[in-house]
Backbone atoms as SQL, in Angstrom:
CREATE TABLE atoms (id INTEGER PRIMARY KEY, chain TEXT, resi INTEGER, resn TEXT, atom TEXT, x REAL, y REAL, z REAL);
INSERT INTO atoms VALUES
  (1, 'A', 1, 'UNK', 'N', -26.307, 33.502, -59.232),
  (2, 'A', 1, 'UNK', 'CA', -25.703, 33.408, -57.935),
  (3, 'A', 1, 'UNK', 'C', -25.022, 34.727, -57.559),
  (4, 'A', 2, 'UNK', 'N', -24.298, 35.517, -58.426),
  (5, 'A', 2, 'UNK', 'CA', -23.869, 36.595, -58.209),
  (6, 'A', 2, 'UNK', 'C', -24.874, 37.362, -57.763),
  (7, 'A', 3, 'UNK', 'N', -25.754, 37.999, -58.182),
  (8, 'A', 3, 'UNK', 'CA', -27.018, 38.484, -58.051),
  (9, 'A', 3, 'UNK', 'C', -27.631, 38.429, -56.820),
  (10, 'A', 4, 'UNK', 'N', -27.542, 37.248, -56.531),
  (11, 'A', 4, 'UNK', 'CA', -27.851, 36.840, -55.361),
  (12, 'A', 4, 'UNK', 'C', -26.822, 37.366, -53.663),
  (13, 'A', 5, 'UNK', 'N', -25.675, 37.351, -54.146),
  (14, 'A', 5, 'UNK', 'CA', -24.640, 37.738, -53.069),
  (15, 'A', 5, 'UNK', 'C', -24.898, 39.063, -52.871),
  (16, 'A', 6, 'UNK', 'N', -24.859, 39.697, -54.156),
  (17, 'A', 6, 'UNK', 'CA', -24.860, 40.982, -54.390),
  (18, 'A', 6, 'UNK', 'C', -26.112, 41.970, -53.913),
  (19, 'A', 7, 'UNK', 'N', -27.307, 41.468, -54.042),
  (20, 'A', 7, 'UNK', 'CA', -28.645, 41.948, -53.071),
  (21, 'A', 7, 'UNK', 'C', -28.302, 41.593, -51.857),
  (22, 'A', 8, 'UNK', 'N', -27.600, 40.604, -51.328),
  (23, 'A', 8, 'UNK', 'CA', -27.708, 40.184, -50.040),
  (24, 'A', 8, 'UNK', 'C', -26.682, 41.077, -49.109),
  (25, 'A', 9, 'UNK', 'N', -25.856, 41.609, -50.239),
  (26, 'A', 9, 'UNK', 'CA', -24.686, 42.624, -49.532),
  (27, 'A', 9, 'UNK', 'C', -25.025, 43.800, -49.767),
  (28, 'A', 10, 'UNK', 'N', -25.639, 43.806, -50.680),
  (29, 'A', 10, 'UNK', 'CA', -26.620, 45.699, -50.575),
  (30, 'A', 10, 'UNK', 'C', -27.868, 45.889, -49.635),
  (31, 'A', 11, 'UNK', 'N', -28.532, 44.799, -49.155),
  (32, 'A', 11, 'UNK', 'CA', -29.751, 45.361, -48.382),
  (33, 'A', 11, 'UNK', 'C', -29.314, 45.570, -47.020),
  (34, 'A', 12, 'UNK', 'N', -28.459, 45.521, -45.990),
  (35, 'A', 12, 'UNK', 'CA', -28.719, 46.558, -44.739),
  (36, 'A', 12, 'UNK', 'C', -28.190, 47.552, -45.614),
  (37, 'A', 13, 'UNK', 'N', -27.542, 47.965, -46.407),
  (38, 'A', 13, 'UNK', 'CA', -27.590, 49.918, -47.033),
  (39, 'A', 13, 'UNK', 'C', -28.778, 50.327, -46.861),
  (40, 'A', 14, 'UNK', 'N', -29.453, 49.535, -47.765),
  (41, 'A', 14, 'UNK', 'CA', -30.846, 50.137, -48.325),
  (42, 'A', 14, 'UNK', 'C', -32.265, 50.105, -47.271),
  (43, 'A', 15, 'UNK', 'N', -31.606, 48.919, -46.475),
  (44, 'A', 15, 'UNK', 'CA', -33.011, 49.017, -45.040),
  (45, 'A', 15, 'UNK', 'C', -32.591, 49.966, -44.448),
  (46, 'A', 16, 'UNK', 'N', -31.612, 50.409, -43.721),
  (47, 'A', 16, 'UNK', 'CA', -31.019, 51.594, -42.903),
  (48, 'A', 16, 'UNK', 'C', -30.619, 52.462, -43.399),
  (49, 'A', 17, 'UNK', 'N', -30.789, 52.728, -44.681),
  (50, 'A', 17, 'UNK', 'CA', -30.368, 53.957, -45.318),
  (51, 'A', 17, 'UNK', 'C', -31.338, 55.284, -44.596),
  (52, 'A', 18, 'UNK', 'N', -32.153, 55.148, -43.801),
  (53, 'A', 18, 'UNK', 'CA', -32.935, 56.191, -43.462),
  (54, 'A', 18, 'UNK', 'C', -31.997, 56.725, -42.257),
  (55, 'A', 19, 'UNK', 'N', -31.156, 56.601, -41.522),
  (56, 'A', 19, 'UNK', 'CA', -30.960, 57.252, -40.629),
  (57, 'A', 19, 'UNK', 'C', -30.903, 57.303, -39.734),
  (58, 'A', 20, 'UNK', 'N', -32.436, 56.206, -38.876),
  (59, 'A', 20, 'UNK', 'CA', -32.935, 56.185, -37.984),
  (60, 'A', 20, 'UNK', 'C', -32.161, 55.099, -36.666),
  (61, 'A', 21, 'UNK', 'N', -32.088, 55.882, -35.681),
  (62, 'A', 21, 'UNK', 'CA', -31.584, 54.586, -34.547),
  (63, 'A', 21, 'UNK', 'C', -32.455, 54.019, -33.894),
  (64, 'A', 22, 'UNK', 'N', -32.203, 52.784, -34.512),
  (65, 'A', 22, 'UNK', 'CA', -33.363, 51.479, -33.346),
  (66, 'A', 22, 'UNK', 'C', -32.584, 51.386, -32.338),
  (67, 'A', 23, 'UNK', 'N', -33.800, 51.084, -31.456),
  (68, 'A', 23, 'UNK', 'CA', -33.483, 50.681, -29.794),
  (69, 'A', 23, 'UNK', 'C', -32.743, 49.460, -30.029),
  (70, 'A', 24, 'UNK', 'N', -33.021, 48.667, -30.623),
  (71, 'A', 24, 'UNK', 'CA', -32.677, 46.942, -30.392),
  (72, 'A', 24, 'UNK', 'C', -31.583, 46.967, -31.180),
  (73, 'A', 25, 'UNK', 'N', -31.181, 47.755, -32.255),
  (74, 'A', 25, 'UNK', 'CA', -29.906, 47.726, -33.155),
  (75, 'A', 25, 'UNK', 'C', -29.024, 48.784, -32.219),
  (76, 'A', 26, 'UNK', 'N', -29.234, 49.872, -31.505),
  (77, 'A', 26, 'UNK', 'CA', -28.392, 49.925, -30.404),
  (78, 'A', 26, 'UNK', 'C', -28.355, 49.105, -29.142),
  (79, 'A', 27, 'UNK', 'N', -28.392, 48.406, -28.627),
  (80, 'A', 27, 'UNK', 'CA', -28.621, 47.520, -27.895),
  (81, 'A', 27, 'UNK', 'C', -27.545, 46.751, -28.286),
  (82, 'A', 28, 'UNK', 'N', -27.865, 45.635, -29.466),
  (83, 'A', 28, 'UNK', 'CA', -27.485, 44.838, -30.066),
  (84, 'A', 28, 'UNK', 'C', -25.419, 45.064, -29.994),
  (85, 'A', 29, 'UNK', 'N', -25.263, 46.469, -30.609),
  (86, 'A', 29, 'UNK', 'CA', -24.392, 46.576, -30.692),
  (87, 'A', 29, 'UNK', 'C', -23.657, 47.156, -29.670),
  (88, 'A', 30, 'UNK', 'N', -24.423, 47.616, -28.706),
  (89, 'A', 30, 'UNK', 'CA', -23.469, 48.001, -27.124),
  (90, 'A', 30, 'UNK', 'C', -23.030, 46.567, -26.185),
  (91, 'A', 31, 'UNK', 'N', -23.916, 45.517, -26.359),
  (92, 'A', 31, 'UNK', 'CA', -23.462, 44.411, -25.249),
  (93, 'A', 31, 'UNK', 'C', -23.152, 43.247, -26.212),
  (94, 'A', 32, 'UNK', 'N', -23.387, 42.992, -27.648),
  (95, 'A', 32, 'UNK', 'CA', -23.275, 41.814, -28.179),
  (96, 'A', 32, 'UNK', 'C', -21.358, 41.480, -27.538),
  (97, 'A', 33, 'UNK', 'N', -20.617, 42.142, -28.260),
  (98, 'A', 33, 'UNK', 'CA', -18.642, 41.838, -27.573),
  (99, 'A', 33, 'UNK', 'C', -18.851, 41.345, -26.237),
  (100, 'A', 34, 'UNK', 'N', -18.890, 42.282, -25.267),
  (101, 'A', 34, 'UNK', 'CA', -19.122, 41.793, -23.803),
  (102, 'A', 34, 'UNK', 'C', -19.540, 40.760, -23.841),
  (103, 'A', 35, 'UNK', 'N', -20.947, 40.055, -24.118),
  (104, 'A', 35, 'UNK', 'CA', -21.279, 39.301, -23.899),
  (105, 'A', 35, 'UNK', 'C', -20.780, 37.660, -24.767),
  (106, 'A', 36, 'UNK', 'N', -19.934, 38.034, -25.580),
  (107, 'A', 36, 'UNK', 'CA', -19.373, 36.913, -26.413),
  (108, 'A', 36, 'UNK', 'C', -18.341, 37.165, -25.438),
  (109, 'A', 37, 'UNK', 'N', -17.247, 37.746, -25.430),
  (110, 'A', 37, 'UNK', 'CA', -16.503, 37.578, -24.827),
  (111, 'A', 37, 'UNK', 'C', -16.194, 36.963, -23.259),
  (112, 'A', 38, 'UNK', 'N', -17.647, 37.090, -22.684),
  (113, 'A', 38, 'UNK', 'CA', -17.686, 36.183, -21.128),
  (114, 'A', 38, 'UNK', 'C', -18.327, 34.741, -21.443),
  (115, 'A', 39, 'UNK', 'N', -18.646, 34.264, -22.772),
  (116, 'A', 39, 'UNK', 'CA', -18.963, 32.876, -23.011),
  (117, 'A', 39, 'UNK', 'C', -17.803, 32.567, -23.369),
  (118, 'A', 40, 'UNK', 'N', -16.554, 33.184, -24.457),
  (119, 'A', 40, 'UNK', 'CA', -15.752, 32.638, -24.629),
  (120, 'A', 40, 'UNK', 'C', -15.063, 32.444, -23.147),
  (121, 'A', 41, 'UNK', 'N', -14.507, 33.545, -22.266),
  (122, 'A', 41, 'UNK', 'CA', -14.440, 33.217, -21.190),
  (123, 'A', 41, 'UNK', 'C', -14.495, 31.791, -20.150),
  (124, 'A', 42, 'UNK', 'N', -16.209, 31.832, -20.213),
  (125, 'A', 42, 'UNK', 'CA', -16.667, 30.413, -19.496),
  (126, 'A', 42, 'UNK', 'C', -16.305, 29.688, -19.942),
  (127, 'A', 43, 'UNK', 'N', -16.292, 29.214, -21.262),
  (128, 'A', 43, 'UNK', 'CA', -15.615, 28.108, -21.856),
  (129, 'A', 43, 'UNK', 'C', -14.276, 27.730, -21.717),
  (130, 'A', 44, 'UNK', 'N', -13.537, 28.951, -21.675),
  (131, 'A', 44, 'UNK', 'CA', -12.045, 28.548, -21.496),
  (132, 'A', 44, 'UNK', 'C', -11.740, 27.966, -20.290),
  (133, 'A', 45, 'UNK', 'N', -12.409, 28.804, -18.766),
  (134, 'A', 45, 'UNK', 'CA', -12.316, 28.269, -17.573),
  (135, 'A', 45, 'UNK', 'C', -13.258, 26.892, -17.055),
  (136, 'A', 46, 'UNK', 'N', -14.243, 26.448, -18.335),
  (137, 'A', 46, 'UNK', 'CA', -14.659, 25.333, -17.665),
  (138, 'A', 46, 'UNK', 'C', -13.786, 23.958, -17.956),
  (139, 'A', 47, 'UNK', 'N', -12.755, 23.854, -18.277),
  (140, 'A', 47, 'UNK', 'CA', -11.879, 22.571, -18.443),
  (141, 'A', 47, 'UNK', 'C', -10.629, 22.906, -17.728),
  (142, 'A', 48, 'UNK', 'N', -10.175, 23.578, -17.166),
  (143, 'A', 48, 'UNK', 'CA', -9.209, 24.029, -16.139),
  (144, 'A', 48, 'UNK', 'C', -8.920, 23.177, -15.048),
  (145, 'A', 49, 'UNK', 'N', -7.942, 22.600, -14.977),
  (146, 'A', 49, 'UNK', 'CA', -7.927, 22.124, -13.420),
  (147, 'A', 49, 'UNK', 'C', -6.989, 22.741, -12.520),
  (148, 'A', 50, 'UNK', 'N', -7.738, 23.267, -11.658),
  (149, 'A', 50, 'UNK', 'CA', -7.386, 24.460, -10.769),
  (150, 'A', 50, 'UNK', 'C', -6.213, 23.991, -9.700),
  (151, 'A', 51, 'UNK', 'N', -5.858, 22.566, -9.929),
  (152, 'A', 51, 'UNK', 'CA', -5.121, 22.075, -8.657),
  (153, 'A', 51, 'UNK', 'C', -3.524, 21.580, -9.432),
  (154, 'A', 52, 'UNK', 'N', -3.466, 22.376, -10.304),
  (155, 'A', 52, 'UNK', 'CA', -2.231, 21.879, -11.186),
  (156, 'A', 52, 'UNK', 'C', -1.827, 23.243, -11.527),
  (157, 'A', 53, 'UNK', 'N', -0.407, 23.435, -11.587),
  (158, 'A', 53, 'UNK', 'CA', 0.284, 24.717, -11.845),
  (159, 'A', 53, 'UNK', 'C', -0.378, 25.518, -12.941),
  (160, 'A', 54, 'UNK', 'N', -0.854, 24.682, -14.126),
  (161, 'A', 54, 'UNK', 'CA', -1.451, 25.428, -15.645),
  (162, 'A', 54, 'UNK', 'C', -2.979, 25.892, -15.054),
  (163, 'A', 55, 'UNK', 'N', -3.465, 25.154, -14.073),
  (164, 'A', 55, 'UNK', 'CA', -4.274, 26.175, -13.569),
  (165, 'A', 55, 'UNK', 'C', -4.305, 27.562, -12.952),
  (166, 'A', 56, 'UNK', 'N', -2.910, 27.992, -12.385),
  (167, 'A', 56, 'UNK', 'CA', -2.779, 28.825, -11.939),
  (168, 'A', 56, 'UNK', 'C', -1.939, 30.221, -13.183),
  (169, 'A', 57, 'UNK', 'N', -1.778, 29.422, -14.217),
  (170, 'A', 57, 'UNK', 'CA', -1.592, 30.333, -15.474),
  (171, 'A', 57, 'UNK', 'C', -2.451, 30.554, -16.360),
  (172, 'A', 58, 'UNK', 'N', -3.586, 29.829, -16.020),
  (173, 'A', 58, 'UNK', 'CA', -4.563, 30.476, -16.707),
  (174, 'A', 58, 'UNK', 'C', -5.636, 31.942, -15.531),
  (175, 'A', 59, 'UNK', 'N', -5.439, 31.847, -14.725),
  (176, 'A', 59, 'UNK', 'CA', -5.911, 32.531, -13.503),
  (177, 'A', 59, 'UNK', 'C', -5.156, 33.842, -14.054),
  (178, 'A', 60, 'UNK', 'N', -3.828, 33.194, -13.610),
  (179, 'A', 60, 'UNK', 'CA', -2.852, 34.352, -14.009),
  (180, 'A', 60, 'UNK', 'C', -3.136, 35.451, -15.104),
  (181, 'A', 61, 'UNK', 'N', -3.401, 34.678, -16.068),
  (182, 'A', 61, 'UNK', 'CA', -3.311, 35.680, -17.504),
  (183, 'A', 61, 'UNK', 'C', -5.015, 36.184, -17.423),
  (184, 'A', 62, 'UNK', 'N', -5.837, 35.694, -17.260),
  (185, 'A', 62, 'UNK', 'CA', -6.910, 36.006, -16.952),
  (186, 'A', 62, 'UNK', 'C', -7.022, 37.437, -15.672),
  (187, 'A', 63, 'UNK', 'N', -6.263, 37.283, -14.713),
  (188, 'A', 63, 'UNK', 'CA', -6.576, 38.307, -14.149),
  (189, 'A', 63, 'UNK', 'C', -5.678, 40.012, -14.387),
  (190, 'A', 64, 'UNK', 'N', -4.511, 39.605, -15.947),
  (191, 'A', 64, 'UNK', 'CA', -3.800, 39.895, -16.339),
  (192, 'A', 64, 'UNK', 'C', -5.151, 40.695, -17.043),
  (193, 'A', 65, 'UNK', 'N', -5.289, 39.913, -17.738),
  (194, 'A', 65, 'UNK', 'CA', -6.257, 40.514, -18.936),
  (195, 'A', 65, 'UNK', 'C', -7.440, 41.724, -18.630),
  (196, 'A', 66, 'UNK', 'N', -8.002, 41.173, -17.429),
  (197, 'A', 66, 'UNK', 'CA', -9.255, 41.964, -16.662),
  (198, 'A', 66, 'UNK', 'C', -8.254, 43.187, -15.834),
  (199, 'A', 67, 'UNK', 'N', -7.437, 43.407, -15.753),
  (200, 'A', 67, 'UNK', 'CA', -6.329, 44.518, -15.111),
  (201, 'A', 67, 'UNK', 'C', -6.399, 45.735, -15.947),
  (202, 'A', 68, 'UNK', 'N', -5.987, 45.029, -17.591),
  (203, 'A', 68, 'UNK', 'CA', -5.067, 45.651, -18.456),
  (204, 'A', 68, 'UNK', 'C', -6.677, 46.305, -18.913),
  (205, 'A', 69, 'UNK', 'N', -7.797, 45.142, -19.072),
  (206, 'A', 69, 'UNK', 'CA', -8.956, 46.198, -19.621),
  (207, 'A', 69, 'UNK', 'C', -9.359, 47.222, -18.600),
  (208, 'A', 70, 'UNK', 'N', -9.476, 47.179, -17.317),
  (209, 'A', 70, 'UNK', 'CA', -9.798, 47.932, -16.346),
  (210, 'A', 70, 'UNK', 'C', -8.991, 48.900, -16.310),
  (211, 'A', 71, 'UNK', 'N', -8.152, 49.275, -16.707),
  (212, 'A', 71, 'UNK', 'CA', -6.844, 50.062, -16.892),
  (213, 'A', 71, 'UNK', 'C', -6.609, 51.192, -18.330),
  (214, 'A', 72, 'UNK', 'N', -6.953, 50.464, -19.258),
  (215, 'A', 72, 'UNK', 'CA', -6.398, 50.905, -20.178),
  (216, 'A', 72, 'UNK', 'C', -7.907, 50.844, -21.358),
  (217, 'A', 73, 'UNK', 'N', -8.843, 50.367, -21.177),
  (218, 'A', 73, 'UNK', 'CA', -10.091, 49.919, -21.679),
  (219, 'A', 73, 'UNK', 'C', -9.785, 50.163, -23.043),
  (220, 'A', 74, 'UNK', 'N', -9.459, 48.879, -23.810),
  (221, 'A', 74, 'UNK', 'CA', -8.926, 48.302, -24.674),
  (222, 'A', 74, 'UNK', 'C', -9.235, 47.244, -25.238),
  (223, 'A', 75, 'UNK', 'N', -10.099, 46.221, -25.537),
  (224, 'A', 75, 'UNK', 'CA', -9.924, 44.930, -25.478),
  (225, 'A', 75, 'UNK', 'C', -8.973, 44.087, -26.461),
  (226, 'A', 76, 'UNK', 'N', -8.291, 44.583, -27.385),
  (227, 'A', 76, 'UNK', 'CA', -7.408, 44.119, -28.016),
  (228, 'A', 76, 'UNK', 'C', -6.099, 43.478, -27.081),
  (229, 'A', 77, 'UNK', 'N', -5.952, 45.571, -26.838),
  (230, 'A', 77, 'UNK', 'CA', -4.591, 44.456, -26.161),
  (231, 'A', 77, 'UNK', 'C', -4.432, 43.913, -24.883),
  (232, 'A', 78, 'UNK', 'N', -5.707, 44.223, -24.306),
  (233, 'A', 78, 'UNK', 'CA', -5.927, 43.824, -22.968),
  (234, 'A', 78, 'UNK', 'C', -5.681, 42.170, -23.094),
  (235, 'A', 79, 'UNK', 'N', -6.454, 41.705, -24.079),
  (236, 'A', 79, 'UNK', 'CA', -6.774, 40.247, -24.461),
  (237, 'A', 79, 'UNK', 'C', -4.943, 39.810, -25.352),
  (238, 'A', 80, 'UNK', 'N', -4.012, 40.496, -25.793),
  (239, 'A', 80, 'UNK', 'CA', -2.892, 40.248, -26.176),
  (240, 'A', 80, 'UNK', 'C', -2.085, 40.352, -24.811),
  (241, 'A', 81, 'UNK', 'N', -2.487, 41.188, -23.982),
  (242, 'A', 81, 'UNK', 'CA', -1.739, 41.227, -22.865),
  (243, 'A', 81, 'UNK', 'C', -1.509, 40.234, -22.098),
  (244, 'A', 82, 'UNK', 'N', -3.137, 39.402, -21.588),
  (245, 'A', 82, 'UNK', 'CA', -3.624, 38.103, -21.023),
  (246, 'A', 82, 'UNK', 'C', -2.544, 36.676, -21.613),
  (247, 'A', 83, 'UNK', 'N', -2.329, 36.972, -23.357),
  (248, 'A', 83, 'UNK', 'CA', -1.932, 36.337, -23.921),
  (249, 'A', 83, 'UNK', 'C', -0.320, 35.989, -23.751),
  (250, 'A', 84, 'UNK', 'N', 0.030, 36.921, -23.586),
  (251, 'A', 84, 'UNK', 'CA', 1.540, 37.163, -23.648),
  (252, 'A', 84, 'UNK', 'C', 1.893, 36.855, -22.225),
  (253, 'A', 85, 'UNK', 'N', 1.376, 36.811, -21.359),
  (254, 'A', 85, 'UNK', 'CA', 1.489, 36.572, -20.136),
  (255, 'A', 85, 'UNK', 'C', 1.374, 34.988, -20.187),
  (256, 'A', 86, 'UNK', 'N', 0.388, 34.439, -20.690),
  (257, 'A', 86, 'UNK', 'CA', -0.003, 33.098, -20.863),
  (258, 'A', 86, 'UNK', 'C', 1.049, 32.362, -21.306),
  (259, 'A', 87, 'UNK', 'N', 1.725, 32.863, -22.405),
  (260, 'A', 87, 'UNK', 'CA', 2.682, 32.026, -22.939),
  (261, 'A', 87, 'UNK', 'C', 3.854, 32.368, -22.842),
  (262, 'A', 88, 'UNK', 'N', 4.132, 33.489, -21.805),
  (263, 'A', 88, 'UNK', 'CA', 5.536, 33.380, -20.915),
  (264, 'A', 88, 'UNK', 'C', 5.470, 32.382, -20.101),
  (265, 'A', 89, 'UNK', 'N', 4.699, 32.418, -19.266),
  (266, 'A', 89, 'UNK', 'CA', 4.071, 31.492, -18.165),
  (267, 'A', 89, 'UNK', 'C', 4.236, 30.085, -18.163),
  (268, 'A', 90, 'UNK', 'N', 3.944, 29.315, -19.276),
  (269, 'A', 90, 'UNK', 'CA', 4.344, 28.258, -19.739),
  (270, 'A', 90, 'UNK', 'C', 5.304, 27.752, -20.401),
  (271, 'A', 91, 'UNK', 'N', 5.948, 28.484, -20.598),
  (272, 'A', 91, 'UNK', 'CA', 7.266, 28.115, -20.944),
  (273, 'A', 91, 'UNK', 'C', 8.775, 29.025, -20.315),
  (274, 'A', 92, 'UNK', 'N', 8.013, 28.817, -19.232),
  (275, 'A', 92, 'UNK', 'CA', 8.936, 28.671, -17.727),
  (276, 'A', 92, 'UNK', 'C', 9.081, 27.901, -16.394);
């Protein structure tokens, strides 16, 4: 079983050890975040009810968040920013 982990954690070294940049492994790694990050997104805003104050704190921190990345292009703390806003927000 060791053996087993252990090839399985040495072979991208040894497949990409050449050097070479794939199209699809750059690709992969320029939009995969973005694109997780607007499903997590959708998901968060599809149970929202927009006609109740906590709807309007999630708006809030959300448009908090898309500010701070547009601003500061960050996504850490853009997404801590969103956060911190979120949970002032509610517990006021």
């Amino acid at each position: 079983m060791a053996l087993a982990t252990y090839v399985t954690r040495l072979a991208p070294f040894v497949i990409f050890s050449q050097h070479h940049e794939r199209p699809l492994l750059k690709f992969v790694a320029k939009y995969t975040p973005p694109m997780v990050m607007t499903i997590l997104v959708i998901y968060m805003l599809k149970g929202v009810q927009y006609n109740s104050v906590e709807g309007l704190y999630y708006i809030l921190a959300l448009l908090v968040t898309v500010f701070f990345h547009l601003l500061i292009k960050n996504a850490l703390l853009s997404i801590f920013a969103g956060t911190l806003v979120y949970m002032i927000a509610i517990q006021i």
